[in-house]
N, C-alpha and C positions, 0 to 999 in steps of 0.2 A: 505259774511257777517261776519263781526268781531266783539266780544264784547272784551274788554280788561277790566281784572279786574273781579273775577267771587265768590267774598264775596256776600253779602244778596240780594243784587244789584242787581249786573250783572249776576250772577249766573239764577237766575228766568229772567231774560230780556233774557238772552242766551234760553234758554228753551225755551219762550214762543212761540217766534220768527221760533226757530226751528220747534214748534209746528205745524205751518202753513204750512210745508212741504217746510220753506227755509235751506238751509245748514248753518250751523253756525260754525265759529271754536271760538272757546274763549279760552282766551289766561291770564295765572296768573305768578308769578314768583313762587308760592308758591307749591314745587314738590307733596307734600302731597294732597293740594284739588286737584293738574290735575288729580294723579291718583285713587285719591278717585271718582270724575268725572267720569271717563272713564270705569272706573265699574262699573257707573250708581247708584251710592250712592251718598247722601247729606250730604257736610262735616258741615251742622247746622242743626239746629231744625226749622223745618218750618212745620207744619200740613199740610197735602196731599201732598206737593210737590215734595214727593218721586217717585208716582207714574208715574207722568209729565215727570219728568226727565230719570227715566229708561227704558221708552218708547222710549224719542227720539235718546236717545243713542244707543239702543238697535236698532232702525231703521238708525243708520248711519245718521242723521240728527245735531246732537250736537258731538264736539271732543272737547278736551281740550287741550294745549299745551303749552308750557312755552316760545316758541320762535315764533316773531311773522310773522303773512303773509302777501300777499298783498289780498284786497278786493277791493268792490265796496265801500263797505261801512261799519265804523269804531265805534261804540259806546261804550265810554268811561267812565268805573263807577271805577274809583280809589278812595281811601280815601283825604279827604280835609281837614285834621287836621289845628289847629291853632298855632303862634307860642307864646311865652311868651309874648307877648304885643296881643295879638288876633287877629294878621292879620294874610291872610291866608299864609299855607307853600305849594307851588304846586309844592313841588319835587316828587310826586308822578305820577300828572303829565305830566312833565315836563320828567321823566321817561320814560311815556308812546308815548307820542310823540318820542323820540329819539330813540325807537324800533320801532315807526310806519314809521317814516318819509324815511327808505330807499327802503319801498315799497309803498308809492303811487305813484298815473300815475296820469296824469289828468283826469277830471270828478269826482275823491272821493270824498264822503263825509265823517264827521265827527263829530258827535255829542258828547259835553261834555253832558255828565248825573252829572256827581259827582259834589252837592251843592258847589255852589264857591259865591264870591263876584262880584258883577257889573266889567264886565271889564275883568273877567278875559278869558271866552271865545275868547274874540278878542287877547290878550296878548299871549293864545295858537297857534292861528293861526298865531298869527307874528312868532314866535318861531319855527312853521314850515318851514315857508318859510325864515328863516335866517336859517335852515338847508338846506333849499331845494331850491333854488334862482330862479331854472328851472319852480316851479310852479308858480301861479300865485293866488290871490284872488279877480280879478275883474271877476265879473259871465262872463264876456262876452270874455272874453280870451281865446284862443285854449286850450291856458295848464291850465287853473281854475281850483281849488277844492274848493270847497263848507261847510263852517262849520256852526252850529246851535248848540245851548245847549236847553236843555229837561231834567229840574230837573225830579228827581223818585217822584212819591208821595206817596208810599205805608208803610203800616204801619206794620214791623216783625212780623209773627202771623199771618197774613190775606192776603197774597201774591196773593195765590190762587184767593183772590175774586178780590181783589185791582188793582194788573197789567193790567188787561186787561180790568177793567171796572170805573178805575178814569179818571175824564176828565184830556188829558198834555196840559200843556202850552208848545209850541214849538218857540221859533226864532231862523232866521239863520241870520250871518251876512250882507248879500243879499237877496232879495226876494227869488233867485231862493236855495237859500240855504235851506228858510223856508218851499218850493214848497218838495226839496229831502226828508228832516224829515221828512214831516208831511206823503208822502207817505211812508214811511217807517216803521214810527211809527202807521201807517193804516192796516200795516199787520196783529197786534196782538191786536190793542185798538179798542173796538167796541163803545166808550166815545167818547164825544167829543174832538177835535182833535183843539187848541185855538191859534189861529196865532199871533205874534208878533216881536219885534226884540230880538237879542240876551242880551242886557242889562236889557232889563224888565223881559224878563223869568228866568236871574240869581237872581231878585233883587222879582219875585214871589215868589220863593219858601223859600226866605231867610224872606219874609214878613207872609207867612202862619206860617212858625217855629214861628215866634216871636209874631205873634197874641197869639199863644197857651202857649208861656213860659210866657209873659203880665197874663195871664189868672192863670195859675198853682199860679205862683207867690202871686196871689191874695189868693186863695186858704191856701198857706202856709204859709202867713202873716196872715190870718184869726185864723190859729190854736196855731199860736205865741201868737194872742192877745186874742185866749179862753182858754191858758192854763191859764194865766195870771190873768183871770179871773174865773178861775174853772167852764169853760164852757165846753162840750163834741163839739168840731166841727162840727163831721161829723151829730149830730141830728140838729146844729146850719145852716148847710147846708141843710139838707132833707127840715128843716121848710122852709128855705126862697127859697126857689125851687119850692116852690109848687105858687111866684108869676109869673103868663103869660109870664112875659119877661125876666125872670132871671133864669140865668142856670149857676149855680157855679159847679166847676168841684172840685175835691178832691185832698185835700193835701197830701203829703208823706214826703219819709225820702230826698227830691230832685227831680236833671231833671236829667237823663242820656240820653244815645242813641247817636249817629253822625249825632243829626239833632237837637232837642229843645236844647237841652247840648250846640250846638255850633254855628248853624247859626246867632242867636242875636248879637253876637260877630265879624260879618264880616259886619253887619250894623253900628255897633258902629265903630270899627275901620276904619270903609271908611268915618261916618261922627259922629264925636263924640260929636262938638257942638251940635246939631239935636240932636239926639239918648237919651234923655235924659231917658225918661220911659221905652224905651229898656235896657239900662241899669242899669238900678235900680230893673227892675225886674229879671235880671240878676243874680244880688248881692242877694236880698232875695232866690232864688233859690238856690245859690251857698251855700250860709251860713245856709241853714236849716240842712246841715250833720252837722256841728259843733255843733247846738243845739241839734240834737238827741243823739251826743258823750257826751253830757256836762248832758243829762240824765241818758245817762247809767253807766260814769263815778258816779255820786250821788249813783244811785241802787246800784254798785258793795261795795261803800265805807262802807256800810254798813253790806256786808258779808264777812267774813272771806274764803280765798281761791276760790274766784267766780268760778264759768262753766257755760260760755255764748251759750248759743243756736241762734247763727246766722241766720234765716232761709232768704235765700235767698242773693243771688248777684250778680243776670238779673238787668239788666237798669228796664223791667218791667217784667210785670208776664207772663207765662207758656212759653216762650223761653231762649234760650241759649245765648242770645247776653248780653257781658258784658261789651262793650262799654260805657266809659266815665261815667258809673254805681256809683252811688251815694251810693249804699248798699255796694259795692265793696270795695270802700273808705271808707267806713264808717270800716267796716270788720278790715281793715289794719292800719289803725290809733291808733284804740284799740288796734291790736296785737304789734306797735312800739312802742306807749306809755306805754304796761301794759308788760314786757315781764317774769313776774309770771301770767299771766292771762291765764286762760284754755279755749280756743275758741273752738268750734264746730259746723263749717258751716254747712249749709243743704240746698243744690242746686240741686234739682231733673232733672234738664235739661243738669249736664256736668257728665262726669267718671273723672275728675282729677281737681285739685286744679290748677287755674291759675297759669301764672310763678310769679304775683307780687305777692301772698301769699304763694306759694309752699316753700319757705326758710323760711317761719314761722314755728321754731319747738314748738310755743304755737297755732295753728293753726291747727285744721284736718276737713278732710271732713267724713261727716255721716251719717246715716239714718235717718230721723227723729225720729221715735219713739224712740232709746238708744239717741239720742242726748235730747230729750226733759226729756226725764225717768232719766237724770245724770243730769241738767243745774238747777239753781239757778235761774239764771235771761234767759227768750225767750226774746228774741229781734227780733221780726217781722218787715223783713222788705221793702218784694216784696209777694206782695197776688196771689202766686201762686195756681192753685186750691188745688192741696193737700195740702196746709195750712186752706185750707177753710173749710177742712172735717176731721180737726183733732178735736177728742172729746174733750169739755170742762175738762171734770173731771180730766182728766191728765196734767192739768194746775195748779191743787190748792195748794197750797204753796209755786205759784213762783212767781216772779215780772217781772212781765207781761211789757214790752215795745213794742206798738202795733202802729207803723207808718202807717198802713194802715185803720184803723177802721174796721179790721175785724172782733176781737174778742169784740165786744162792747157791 
């Protein structure tokens, strides 16, 4: 068994899998997580999954390696970024295939995990077999392999509970494709196990993402049109919450992560006619960092030599991932635009300053208490819990920008 690709992903599917007493090798380009791996450490912040992992390692059940093998069976969790027009870029891929393809035999399978667009599961498999002519994809063929995509459904922060107890959606290109995943995928999910073809299971998971950015979006339109009108949101939310069928979810400074952040964007670009509400809720998502820069910009105008207390620049709260992070960008915007302005971040989940803000020399990282004890203007903007148990009192005299409604 192979997992390629061993980020937030595949890393925990590598594990889990191991868990069950299969062998696993997982395979990254990236020499630092193999050997952060192989010592049975987690190169992210994931609650419990430390323990998971140092076990199987530690039992010779999970290795990590940078060059790949042959297996039975091959699951595939590379990143699926988008390119300037928002269609997908599957060099990652398309990568991954061109290290897989000189070891498989017939009978493989192959599962894409990594969120893609309608279509593209089949496109990897062609992509195979114009490397590989000698296999075959009709199931009934001596030399056939067999491929299926199975989006992750799990949510950073909850891995531990999520992996093995969300229902997948699985299809394979073939029935007997769907037959290999779903047994495969049976080893570690005690959930239900949801059969389909490979187009629908690419085009579920890209439809759950977009159900929930629809929804955010609503959210942070809501707080657009209660600033507007000197309304508090988040009590404008609690009130109408409390009717039976309505359940509004909570605005922020954006949508980050490699999933709400980007999935809506491989709907729209496949059918743009259609897509309309997909993409509009898009737009508002995308343009609420500019509105919270266009607040803080007013705050600062105001002070003479500002010190911004940044707190936070996770996509969300109490993990490490800064993917596609809206606080992130928000962070850097301020430090290109203002470069007299004195920043100081406060990211309780990383030791170092990413590489996009590490060349800010108006930018440091810090502790909270001296970064809040020196700043002018806090700017909250990931409700991490140590921001949630910071004392009122040590707030007063500053100008307070509180994207989360935590200090309210």
């Amino acid at each position: 068994m192979c997992v390629v690709g061993l980020g937030y992903i595949g890393l925990p599917t590598a594990a889990f899998i191991a868990s069950k007493g299969v062998k696993v090798t997982g395979v990254d380009v990236n020499m630092s997580y193999v050997d952060t791996i192989n010592r049975g450490e987690v190169p992210f912040v994931e609650p419990g999954f430390d323990v998971l992992l140092r076990q199987v390692v530690k039992d010779g059940l999970l290795e990590a390696r940078a060059d790949q093998v042959e297996a039975d069976a091959y699951i595939v969790c590379v990143p699926t970024p988008f390119k300037e027009n928002h269609a997908v870029d599957t060099k990652y891929i398309n990568s991954a295939v061109e290290a897989m393809a000189p070891h498989l035999r017939p009978g493989a399978l192959v599962v894409l995990e990594s969120t893609s667009p309608p279509g593209t599961t089949k496109a990897m498999a062609e992509y195979i077999i114009e490397l590989r002519p000698d296999l075959s994809l009709n199931e009934d063929d001596e030399n056939a392999i067999f491929v299926a995509h199975c989006p992750e459904r799990v949510l950073p922060g909850q891995i531990m509970e999520e992996m093995e107890n969300n229902d997948r959606v699985i299809g394979g290109l073939t029935p007997k494709g769907t037959k290999l995943a779903v047994d495969l995928y049976g080893t570690f999910c005690t959930a239900e196990l949801l059969e389909t073809d490979a187009t629908t299971a690419e085009m579920a998971k890209l439809t759950e993402n977009s159900f929930r950015d629809v929804n955010i979006a609503f959210a942070n339109e809501l707080s657009l049109i209660s600033d507007r009108l000197g309304i508090d949101v988040w009590e404008l939310i609690e009130l109408a919450n409390h009717h039976p069928r309505v359940n509004i979810l909570q605005p922020g400074p954006g949508v980050g992560g490699h999933c709400i952040a980007v999935d809506p964007w491989f709907i729209v670009s496949s059918t743009p006619e259609e897509a309309k509400m997909i993409k509009l809720a898009r737009d508002v998502n995308d343009g609420k960092p500019q509105y919270v820069l266009g607040k803080v910009e007013d705050a600062i105008s105001k002070i003479e030599s500002p010190v911004i207390a940044a707190l936070g620049i996770a996509f969300k709260a109490d993990i490490d991932d800064l993917r596609e992070s809206p606080s992130l960008n928000i962070v850097r915007e301020l430090a290109e635009s203002n470069s007299d302005l004195d920043i100081r971040v406060v990211e309780p989940n990383i030791g170092d300053l990413p590489v996009s803000l590490a060349d800010f020399v108006n930018i440091k990282l810090q502790d909270l208490d001296k970064a809040i004890s020196e700043a002018d203007v806090v700017l909250l903007l990931v409700d991490h819990k140590e921001f949630k148990k910071i004392d009122r009192s040590t707030l007063a005299g500053k100008t307070i920008i509180d994207t989360r409604g935590v200090w309210r």
